[in-house]
C-alpha positions as CSV (number, residue, x, y, z in Angstrom):
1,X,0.0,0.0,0.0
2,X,3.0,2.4,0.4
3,X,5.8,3.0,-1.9
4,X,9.1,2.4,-0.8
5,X,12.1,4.2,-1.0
6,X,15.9,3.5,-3.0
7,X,18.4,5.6,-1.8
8,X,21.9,4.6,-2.9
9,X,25.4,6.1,-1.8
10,X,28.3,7.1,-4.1
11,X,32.1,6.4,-2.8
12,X,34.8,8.5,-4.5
13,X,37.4,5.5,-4.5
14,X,39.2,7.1,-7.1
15,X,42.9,8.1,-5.2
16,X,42.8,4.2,-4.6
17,X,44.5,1.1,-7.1
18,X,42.8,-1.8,-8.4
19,X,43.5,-4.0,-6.0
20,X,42.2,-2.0,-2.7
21,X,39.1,-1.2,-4.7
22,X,38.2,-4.9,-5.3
23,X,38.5,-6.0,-1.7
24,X,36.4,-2.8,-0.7
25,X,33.8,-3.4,-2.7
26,X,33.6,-6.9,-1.7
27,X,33.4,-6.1,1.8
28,X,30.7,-3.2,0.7
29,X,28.5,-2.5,4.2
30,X,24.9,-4.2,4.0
31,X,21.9,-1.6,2.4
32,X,20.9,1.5,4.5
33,X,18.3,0.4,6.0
34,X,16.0,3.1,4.3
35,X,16.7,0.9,0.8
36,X,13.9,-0.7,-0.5
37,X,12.5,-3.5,1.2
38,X,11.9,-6.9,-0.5
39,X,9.8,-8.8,1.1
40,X,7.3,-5.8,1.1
41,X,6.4,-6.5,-2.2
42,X,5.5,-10.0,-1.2
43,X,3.2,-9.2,1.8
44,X,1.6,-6.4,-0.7
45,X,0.9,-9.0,-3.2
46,X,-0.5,-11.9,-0.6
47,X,-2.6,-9.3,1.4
48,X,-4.3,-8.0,-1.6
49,X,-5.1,-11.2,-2.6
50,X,-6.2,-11.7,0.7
51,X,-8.6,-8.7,0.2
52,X,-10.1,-9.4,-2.6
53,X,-10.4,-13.2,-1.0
54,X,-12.7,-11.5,2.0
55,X,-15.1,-9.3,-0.2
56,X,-15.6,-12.2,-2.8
57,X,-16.9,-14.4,0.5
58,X,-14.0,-17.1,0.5
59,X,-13.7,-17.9,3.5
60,X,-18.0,-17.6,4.3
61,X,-18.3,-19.6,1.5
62,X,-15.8,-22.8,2.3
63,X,-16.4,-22.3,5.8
64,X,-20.3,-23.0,5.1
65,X,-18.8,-25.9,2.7
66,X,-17.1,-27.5,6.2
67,X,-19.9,-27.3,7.9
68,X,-22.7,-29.3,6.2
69,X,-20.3,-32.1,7.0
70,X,-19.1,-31.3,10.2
71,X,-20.8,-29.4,13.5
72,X,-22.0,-25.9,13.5
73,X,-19.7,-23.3,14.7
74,X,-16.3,-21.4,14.5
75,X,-13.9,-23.8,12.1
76,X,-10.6,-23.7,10.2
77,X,-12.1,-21.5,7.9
78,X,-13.1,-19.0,10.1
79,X,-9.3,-19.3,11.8
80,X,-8.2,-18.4,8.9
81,X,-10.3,-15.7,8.1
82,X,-9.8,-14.2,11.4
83,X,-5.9,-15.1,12.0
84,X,-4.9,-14.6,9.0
85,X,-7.2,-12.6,6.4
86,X,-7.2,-10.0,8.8
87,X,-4.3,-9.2,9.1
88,X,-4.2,-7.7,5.9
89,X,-5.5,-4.3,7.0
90,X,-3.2,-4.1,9.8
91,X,-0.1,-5.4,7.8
92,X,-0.8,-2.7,5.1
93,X,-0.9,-0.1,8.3
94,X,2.4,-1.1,9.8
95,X,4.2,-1.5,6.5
96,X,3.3,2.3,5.8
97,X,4.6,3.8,9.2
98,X,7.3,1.7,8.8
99,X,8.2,3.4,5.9
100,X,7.5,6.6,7.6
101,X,9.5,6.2,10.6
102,X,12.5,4.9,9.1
103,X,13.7,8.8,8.3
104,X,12.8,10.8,11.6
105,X,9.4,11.5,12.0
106,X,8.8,15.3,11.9
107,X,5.7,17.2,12.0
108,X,6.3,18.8,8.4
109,X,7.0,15.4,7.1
110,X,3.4,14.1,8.5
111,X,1.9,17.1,7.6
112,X,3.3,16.9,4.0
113,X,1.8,12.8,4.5
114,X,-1.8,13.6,5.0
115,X,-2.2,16.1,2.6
116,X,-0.9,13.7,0.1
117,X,-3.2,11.0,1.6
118,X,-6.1,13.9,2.0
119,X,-6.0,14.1,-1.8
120,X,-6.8,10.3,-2.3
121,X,-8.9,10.1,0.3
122,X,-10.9,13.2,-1.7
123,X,-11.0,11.6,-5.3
124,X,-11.9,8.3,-4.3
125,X,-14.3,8.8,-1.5
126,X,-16.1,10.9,-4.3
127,X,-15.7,8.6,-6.7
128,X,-17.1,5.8,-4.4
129,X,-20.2,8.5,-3.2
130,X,-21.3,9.5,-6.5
131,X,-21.1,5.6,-7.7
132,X,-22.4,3.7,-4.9
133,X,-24.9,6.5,-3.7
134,X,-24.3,6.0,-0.7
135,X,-25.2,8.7,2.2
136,X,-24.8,9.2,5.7
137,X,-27.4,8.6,8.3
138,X,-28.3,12.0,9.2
139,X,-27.3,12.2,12.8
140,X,-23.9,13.7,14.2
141,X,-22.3,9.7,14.8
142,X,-24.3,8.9,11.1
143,X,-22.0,11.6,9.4
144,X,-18.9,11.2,11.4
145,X,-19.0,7.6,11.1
146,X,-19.7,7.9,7.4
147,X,-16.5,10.3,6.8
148,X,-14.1,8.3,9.0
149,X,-15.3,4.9,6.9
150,X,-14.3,6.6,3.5
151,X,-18.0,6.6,2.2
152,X,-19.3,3.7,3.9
153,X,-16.7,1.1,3.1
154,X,-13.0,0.1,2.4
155,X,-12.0,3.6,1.8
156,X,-11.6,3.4,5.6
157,X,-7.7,2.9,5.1
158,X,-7.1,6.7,3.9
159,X,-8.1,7.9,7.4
160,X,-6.7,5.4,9.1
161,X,-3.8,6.5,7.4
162,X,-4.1,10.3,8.2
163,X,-4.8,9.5,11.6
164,X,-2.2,7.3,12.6
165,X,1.0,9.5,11.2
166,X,0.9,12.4,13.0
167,X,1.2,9.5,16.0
168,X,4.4,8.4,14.7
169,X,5.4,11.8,15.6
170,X,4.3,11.3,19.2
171,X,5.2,7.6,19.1
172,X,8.8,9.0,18.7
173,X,8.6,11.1,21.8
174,X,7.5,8.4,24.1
175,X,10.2,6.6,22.7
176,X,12.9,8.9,23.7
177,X,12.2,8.0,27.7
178,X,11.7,4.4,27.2
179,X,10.8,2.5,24.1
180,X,8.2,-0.4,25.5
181,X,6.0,2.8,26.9
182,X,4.4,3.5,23.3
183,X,3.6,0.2,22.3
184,X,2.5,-1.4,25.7
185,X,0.1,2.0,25.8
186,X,-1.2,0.8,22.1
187,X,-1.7,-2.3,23.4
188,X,-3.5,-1.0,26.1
189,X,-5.8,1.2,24.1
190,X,-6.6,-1.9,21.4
191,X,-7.5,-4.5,24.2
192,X,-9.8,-1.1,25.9
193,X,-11.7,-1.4,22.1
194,X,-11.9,-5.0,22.1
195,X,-13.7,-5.0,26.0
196,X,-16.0,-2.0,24.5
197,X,-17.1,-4.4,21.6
198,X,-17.6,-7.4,23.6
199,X,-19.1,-5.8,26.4
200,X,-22.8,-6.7,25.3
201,X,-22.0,-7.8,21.4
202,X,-22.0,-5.0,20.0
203,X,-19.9,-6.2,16.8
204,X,-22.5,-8.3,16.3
205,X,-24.8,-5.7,15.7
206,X,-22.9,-3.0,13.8
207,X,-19.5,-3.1,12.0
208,X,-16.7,-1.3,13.5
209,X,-13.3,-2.4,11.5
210,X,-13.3,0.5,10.6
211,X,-12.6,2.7,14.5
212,X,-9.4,4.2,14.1
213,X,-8.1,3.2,17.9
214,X,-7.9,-1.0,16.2
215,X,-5.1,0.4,14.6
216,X,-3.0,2.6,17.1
217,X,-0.5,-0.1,17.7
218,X,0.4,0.3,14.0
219,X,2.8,3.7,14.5
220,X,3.7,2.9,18.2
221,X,5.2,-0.5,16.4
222,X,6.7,1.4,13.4
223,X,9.1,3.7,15.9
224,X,10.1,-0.1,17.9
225,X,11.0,-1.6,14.5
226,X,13.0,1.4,12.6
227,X,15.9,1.5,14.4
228,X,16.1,-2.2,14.7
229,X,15.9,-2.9,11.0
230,X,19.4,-2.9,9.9
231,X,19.9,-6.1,12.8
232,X,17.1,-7.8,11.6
233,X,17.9,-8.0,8.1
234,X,21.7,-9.2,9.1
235,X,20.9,-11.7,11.3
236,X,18.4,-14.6,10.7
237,X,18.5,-15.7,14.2
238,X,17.5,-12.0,16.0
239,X,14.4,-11.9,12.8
240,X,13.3,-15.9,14.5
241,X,13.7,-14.6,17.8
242,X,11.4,-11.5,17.7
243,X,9.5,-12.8,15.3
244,X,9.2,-16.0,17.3
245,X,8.0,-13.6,20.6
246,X,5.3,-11.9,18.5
247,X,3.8,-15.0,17.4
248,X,3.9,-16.7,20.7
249,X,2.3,-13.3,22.2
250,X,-0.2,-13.2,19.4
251,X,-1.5,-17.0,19.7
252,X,-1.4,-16.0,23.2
253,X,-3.9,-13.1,22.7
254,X,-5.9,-15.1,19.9
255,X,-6.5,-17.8,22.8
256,X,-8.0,-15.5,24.6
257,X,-10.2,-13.3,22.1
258,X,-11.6,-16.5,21.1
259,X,-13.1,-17.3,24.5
260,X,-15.7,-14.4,24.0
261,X,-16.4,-15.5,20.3
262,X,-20.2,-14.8,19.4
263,X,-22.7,-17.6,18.7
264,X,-23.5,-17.5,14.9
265,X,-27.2,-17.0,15.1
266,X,-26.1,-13.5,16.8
267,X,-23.9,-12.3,13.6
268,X,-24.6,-9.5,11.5
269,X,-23.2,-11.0,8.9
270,X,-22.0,-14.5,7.5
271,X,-19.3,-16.0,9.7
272,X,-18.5,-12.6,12.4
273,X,-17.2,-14.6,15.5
274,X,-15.3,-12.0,16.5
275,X,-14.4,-8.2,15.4
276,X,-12.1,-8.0,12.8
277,X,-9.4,-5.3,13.4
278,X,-10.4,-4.4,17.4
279,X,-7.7,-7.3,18.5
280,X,-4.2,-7.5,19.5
281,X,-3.8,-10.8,18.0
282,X,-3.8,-9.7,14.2
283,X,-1.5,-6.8,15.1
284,X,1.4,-8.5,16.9
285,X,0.9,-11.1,13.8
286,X,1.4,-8.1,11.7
287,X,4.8,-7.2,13.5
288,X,6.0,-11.0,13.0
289,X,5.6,-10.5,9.5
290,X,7.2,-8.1,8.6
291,X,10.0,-8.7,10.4
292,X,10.1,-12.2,8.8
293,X,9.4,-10.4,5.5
294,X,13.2,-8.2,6.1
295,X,14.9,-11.7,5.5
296,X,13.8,-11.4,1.7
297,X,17.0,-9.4,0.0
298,X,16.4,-10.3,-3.8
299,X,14.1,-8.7,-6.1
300,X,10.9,-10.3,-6.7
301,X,10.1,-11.4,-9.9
302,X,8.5,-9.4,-12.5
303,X,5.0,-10.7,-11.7
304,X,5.1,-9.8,-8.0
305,X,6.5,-6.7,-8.5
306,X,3.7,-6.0,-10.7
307,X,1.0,-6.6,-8.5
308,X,3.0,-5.3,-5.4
309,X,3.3,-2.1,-7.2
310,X,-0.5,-1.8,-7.7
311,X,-1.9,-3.3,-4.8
312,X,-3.3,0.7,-3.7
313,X,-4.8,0.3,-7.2
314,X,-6.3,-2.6,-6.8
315,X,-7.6,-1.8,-3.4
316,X,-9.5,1.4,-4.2
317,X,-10.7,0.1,-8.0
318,X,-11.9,-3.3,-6.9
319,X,-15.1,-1.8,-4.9
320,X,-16.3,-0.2,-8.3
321,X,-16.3,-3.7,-10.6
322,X,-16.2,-5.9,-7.5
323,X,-20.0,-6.9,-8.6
324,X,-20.4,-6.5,-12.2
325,X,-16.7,-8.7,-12.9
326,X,-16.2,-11.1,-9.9
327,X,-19.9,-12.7,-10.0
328,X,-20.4,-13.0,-14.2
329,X,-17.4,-15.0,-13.1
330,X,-17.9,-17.4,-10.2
331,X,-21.5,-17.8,-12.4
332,X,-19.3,-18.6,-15.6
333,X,-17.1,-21.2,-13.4
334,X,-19.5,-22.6,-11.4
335,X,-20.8,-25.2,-13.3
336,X,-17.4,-26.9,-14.3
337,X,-15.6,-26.1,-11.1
338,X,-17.6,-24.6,-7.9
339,X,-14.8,-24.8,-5.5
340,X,-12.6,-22.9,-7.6
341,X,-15.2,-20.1,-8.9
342,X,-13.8,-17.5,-6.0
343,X,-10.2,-18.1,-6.5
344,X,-10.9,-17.3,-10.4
345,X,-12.9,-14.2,-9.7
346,X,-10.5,-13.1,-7.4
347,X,-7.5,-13.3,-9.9
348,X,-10.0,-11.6,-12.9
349,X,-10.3,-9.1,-10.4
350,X,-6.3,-8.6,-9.6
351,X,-5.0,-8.6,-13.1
352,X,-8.2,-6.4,-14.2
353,X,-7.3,-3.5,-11.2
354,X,-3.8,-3.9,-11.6
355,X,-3.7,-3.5,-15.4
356,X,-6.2,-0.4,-15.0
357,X,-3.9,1.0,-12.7
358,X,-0.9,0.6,-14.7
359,X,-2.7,2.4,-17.7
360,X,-3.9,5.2,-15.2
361,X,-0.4,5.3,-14.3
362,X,1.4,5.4,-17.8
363,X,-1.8,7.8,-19.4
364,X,-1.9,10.6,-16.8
365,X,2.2,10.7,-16.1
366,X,2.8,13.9,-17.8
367,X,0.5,16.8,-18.4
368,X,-0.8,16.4,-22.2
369,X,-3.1,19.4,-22.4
């Protein structure tokens, strides 16, 4: 969702022979730690498949598959859907003020951000307004709810976004006296939404993905990890050893989310056991994965790079054909191959964003009029 950086560094090695030149550049330091990121462009590909894999009904639609032959209730489907699915969102989040926070984080710099983001958020709001007609209940929570969720929707992300940068700022701060303060805090305030939500159901009444507070552990997390970046993609055991901590705090924390699951006659919609974003579980997963992700240090292939480098396309265009492409499909495939209708909708719906994006891209690069 973010675009990465390359900064390089030129050595005048000029005064030097041959010979010294050849064993420095041999022993050449590792990247700066601000280069581009490989395994980003992984994690951007998987989790906009994962995306498109949630609004299609994937996961509803195998876990309803798994049940007609097994009991009612929460299953591997939903697990996955939960555990894994969902971190999508959050992974997108993290990977952004990662980015961020890897140059200090100043308030002209995050200023500079949301006005950049503010523009996006302006176009394809809208966009989305004017298409979907959608409108906001007209009550002060109706209208504030309906601005913070982008129009009603996915658009969510842009606010999220805005919101969340200036906090790297803060984040930054906090770190200065002692660098667990931030993130424990963040903690703190996503486990405070999760006992609000489960206090009487109320997820399972209304949506709320989209409350900016799920995601506060995002920038909090994105000052911890800049500074420790450079260490983590040198040494494979330090990346298994965090990562490994994160993991085992997030099952952890999944454990105990799942204890106040809902019952799925109470769900608002198909398969909701438990809110999506309002849990610490998928956001210390997010942290393992990226810092797994820093042990990638090759290019991707050309096909991941492709999709990688439109997954923000793909993400805001897929509302707008998400109907009138995916289902001709999964109605096209379903007769041959009912299981694999989704996946083939889903993968229409990839190439057709990304290569709409690329176009969009290409056409409006320079000024023609």
């Amino acid at each position: 969702m973010s675009h990465s950086e390359t900064i390089s560094e030129d050595c005048d090695l000029t005064a030097l022979n041959s010979s010294v030149q050849s064993n420095l550049h041999a022993e050449a330091p590792p990247k700066h730690p601000d280069s581009h990121f490989d395994g980003f462009d992984y994690l951007r590909f998987f989790f906009m498949i994962m995306v498109l894999f949630a609004h299609t009904d994937f996961f509803a639609y195998f876990g309803n598959q798994y049940e007609k032959n097994h009991e009612s209730g929460a299953n591997i489907w939903d697990v996955l859907y939960l555990q894994i699915q969902s971190c999508a969102v959050p992974t997108f989040v993290l990977m952004s003020m990662v980015l961020f926070c890897v140059k200090k984080p100043t308030w002209s710099r995050a200023w500079n951000r949301i006005v950049k983001l503010a523009y996006l958020y302006g176009f394809w709001v809208g966009a989305w307004v004017v298409y979907s007609g959608l409108r906001p209940e007209p009550t002060f929570y109706g209208v504030f709810e309906f601005i913070i969720r982008g129009g009603g929707w996915v658009l969510y992300t842009f606010t999220v976004l805005m919101l969340m940068t200036p906090m790297c700022c803060v984040a930054e701060r906090m770190a200065k006296i002692n660098s667990w303060i931030g993130p424990l805090l963040a903690v703190l305030i996503v486990l405070g939404t999760f006992a609000y939500l489960i206090e009487d159901l109320k997820w399972t009444r209304k949506m709320y993905y989209w409350v900016p507070t799920c995601f506060v552990m995002a920038p909090f997390f994105g000052i911890w990890l800049s500074p420790k970046i450079h260490a983590l993609r040198s040494s494979a055991k330090l990346r298994w050893k965090v990562a490994g901590v994160f993991l085992l705090l997030a099952f952890i924390s999944a454990w105990f989310e799942w204890r106040y699951s809902a019952a799925e006659h109470l769900h608002l919609y198909w398969r909701s056991f438990l809110p999506k974003h309002a849990r610490p579980s998928v956001h210390l997963t997010a942290v393992a994965v990226i810092v797994l992700s820093l042990a990638v240090q090759t290019k991707a292939p050309r096909w991941v790079l492709f999709f990688a480098r439109n997954s923000l396309g793909v993400y805001c265009l897929h509302p707008f054909i998400l109907r009138g492409v995916a289902q001709p499909v999964i109605d096209f495939v379903n007769p041959f191959a009912p299981d694999f209708a989704i996946l083939v909708a889903v993968l229409v719906l990839a190439v057709l964003c990304s290569l709409i994006t690329e176009f969009l891209r290409k056409a409006f690069k320079e000024r023609l009029i």
